[in-house]
C-alpha positions as CSV (number, residue, x, y, z in Angstrom):
1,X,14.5,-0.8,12.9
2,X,12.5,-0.6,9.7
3,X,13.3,0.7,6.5
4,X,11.3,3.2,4.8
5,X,12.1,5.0,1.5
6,X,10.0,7.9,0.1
7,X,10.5,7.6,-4.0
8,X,9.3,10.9,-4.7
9,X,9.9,13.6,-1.5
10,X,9.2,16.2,-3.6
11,X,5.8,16.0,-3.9
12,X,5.7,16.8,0.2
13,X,7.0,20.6,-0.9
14,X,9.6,20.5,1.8
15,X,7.2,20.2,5.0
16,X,8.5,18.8,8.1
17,X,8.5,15.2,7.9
18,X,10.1,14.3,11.8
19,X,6.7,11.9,12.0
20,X,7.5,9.8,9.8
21,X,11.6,10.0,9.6
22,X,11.3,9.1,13.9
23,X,10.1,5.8,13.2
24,X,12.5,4.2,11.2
25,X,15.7,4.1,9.0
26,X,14.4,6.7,6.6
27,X,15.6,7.2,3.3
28,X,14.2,9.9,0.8
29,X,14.6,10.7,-3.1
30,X,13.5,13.6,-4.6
31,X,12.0,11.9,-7.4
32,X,12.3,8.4,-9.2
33,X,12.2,6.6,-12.6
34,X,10.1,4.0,-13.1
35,X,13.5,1.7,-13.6
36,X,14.9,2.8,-10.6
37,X,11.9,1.8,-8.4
38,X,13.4,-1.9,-7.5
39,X,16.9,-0.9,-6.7
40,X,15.8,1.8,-4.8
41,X,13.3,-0.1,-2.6
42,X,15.8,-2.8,-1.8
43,X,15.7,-3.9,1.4
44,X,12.6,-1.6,2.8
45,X,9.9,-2.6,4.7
46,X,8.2,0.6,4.0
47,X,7.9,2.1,0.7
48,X,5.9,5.9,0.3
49,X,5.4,7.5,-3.2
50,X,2.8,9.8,-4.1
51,X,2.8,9.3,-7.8
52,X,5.6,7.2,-8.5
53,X,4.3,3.6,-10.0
54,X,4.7,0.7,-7.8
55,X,3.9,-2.4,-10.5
56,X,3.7,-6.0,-9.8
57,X,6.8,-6.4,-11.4
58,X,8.5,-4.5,-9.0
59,X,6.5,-5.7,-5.7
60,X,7.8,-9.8,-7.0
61,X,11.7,-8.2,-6.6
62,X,11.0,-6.7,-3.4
63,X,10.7,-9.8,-0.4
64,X,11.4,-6.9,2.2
65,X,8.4,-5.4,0.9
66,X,5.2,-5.1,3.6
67,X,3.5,-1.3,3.5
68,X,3.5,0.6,0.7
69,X,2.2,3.8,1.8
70,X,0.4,6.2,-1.0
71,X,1.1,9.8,0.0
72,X,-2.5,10.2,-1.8
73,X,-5.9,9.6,-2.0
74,X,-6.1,7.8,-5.4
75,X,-4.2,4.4,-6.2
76,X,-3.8,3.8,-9.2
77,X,0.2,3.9,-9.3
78,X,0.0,0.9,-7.1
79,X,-0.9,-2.9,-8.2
80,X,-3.3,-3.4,-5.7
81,X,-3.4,-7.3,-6.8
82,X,-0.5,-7.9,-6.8
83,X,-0.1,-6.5,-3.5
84,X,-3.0,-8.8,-2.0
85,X,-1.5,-11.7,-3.7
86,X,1.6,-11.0,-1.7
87,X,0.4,-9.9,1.6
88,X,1.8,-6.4,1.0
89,X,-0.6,-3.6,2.9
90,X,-1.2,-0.6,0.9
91,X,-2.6,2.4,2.8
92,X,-3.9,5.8,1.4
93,X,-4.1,9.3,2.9
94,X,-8.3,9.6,3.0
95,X,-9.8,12.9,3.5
96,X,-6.6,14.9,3.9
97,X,-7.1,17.2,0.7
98,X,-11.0,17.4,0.5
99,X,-11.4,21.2,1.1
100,X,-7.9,22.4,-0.5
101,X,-9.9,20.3,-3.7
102,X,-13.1,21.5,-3.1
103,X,-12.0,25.3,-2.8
104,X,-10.4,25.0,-6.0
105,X,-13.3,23.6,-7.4
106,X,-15.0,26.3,-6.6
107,X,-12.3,29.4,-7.2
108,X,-12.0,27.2,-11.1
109,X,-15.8,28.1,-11.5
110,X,-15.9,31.7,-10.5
111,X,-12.1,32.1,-12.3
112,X,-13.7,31.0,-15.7
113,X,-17.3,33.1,-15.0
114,X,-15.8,36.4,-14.1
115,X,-12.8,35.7,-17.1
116,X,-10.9,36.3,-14.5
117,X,-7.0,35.7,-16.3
118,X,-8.2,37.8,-19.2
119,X,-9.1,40.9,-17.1
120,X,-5.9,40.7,-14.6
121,X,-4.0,40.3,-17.4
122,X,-5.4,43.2,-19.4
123,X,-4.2,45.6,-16.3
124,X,-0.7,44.1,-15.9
125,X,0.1,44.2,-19.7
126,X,-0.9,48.0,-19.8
127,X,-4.2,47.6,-21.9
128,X,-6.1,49.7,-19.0
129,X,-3.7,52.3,-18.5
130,X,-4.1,53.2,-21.7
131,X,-8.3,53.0,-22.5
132,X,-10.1,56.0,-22.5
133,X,-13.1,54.0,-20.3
134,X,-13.4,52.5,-17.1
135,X,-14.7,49.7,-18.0
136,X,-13.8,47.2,-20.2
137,X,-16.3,44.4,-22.3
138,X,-14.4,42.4,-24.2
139,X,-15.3,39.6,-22.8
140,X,-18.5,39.0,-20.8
141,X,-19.3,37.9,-17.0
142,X,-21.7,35.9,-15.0
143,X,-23.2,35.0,-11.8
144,X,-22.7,31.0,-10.9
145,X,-25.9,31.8,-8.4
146,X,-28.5,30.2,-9.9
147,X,-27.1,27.9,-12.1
148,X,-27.0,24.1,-12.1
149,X,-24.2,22.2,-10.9
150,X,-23.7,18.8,-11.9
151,X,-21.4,16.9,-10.0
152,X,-19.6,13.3,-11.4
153,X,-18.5,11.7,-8.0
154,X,-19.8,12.6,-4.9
155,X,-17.6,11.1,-2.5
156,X,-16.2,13.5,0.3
157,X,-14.8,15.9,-2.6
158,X,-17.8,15.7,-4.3
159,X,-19.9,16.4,-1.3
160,X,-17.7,19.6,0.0
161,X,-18.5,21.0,-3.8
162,X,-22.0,20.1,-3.3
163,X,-22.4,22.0,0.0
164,X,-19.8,24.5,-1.4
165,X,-21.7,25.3,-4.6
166,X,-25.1,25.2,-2.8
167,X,-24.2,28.2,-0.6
168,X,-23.2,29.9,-3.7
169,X,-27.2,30.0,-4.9
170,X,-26.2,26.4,-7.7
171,X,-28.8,24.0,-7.7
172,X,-27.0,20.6,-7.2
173,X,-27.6,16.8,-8.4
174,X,-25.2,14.0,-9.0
175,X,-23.9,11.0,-10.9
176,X,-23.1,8.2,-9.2
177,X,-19.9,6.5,-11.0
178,X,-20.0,3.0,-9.2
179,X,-23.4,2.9,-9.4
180,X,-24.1,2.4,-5.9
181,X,-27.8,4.0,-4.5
182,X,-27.7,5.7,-1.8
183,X,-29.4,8.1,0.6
184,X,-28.2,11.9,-0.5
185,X,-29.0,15.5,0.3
186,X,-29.3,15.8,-3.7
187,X,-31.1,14.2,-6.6
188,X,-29.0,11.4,-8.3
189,X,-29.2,11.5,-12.2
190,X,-27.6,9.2,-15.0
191,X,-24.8,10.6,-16.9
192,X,-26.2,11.9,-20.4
193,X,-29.7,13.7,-18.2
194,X,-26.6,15.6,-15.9
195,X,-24.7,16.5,-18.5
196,X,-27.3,17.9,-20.7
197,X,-29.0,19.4,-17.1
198,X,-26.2,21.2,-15.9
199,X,-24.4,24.8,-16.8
200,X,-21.0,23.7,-14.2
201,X,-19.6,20.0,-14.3
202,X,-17.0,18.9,-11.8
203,X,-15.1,15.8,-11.4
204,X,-15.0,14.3,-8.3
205,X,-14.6,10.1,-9.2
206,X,-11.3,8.2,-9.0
207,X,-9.7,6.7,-12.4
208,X,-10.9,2.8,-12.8
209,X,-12.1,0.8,-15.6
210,X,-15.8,2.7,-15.1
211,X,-14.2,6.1,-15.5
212,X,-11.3,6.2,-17.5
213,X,-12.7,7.9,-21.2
214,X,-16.1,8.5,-19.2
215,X,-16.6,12.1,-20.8
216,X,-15.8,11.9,-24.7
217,X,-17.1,13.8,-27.7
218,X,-20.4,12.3,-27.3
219,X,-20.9,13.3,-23.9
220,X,-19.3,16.9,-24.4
221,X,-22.1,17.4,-27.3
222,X,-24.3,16.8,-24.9
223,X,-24.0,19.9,-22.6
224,X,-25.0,23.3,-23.2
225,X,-22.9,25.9,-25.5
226,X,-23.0,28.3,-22.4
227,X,-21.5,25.3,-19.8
228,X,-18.1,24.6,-18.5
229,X,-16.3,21.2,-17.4
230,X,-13.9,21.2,-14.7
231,X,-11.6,17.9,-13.5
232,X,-9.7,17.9,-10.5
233,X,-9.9,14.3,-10.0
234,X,-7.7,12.5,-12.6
235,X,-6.6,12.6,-15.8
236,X,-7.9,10.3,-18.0
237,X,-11.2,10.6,-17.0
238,X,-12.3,13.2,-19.6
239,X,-11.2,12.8,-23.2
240,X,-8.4,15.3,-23.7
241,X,-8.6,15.8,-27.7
242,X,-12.3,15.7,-27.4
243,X,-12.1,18.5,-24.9
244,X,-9.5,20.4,-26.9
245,X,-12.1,19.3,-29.7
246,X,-15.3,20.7,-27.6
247,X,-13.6,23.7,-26.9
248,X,-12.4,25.1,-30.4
249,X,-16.3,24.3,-31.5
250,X,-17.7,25.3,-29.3
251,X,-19.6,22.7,-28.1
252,X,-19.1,24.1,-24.9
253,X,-18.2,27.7,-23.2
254,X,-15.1,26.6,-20.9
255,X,-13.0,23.9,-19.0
256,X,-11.0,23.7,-15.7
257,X,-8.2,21.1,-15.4
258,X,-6.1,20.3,-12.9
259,X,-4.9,16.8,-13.8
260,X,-3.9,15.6,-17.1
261,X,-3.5,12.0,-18.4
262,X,0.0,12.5,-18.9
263,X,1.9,14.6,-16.1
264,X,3.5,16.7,-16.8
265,X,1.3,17.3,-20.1
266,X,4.4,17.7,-22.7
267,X,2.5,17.4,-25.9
268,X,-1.1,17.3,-26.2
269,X,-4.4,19.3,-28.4
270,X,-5.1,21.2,-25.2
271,X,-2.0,23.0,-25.6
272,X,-3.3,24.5,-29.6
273,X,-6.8,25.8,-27.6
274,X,-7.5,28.6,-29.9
275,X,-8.8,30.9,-27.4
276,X,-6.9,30.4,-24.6
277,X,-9.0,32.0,-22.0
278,X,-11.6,29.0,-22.5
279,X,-9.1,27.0,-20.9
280,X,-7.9,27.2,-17.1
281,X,-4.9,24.4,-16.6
282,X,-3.1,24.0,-13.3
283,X,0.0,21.8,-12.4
284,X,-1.8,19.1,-10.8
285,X,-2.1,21.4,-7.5
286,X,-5.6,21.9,-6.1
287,X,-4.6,19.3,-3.5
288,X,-1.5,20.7,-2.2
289,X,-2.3,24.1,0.1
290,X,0.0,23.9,3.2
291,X,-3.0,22.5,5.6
292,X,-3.4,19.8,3.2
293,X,0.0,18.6,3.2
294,X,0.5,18.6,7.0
295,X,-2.7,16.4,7.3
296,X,-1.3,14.1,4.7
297,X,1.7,14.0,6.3
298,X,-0.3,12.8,9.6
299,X,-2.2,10.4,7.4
300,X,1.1,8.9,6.3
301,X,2.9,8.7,9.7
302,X,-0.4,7.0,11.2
303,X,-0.4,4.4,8.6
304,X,3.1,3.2,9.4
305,X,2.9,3.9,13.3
306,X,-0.1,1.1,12.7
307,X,1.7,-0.7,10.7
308,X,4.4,-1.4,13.0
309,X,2.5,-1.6,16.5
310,X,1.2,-5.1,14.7
């Protein structure tokens, strides 16, 4: 019987896990230290983490070693070469989170249109029981019909936006990060011409060498006063001070992000936004409704149930 430890169970928010836990000797940790990683995969054939780092370091001390299975689409906590050199298969969950993503996406761009934290908390804190008006304008709306969306990615996330987005009125084009030219339902443009085209920007691209620092202060300048950024891909790809930067001067209106470069984010310029209402931060969680996790629980238990009919 196989071996399979899970370094960081929590990220599975306490779903039912009998798929995986069936097919082997399973241990579980709720979450694990980057020096912990070797002791605790000893003797496992099957290793799962979600985001805790798997290094070549680690993957020389481990000769059990054979799956590693990322409870994720990105892999970027894993040493992929390493793992090749070795002979160790790593397998990712594709697909699983595309519309939990792609719904945020969307609720991030009408949440920061319609200002909508500054008006729900302006009833809960007692500001409207006590105006003498039914309305209230401190802070101006708009429509996201009509405007373009620029999309950084377009991948299966990207493409869900993109069809998302167009059935919301946006006119949609893309940039391609790796480069590669293909047949799309929408125009393909280069960075600086989307960035300075578009009034919402979303992130859609995994973190590599092409991505990470992509969006910095010169590319922020670039976009219009009145747009927002959003990033629900990965942290790293858009310049945190910068953004911080962008936002206190307005280079741009507002920013959505759900992944940081650090996570948690403990100290960082995004925290010191002065108007905090620019800003809409979430716990790394656009991925994670309920539907999401059971299919990336599937994707997990069908990569080892592979693994071991070999």
């Amino acid at each position: 019987m196989k071996k399979i430890v899970f370094l960081d169970e929590y990220s599975i928010a306490g779903c039912d896990l009998s798929k995986i836990t069936s097919q082997g000797e399973y241990v579980a940790y709720e979450n694990t230290a980057k020096e912990q990683v070797v002791e605790r995969l000893q003797g496992a054939d099957i290793a799962i983490t979600n985001k805790v780092l798997i290094d070549g370091e680690a993957m020389r001390q481990l000769p059990n070693l054979k799956l590693i299975c990322v409870a994720a689409t990105g892999m970027n906590n894993v040493d992929l070469n390493t793992a090749a050199e070795l002979g160790i298969e790593v397998k990712n969950a594709v697909g699983y989170s595309t519309i939990s993503v792609a719904e945020t996406t969307l609720a991030s761009a009408l949440a920061l249109a319609r200002n909508v934290v500054y008006f729900d908390e302006y009833f809960h804190d007692g500001r409207y029981a006590k105006a003498d008006r039914a309305f209230c304008y401190d802070r101006l709306t708009f429509q996201i019909s009509g405007k373009r969306w620029g999309i950084i990615g377009l991948g299966n996330i990207g493409r869900e936006v993109a069809r998302l987005a167009s059935a919301f009125g946006c006119e949609v084009r893309y940039f391609s990060t790796s480069g590669a030219k293909r047949e799309e339902a929408y125009p393909a443009m280069e960075l600086n011409e989307l960035l300075e085209w578009s009034d919402i920007v979303s992130v859609h691209s995994p973190l590599n060498d092409r991505t990470r620092g992509l969006v910095g202060r010169e590319e922020l300048k670039r976009m219009k006063r009145s747009a927002m950024i959003i990033n629900v891909a990965r942290g790293g790809i858009i310049d945190e001070a910068a953004l911080a930067e962008a936002l206190n001067e307005g280079w741009i209106a507002a920013a959505a992000l759900d992944v940081f470069s650090v996570e948690p984010l403990r100290e960082s310029p995004l925290h010191d936004v002065k108007d905090r209402y620019r800003l809409l931060a979430s716990p790394h969680n656009a991925w994670s409704a309920v539907e999401s996790i059971d299919r990336l629980i599937d994707c997990v238990a069908e990569n080892i149930r592979n693994f071991l009919a070999k």
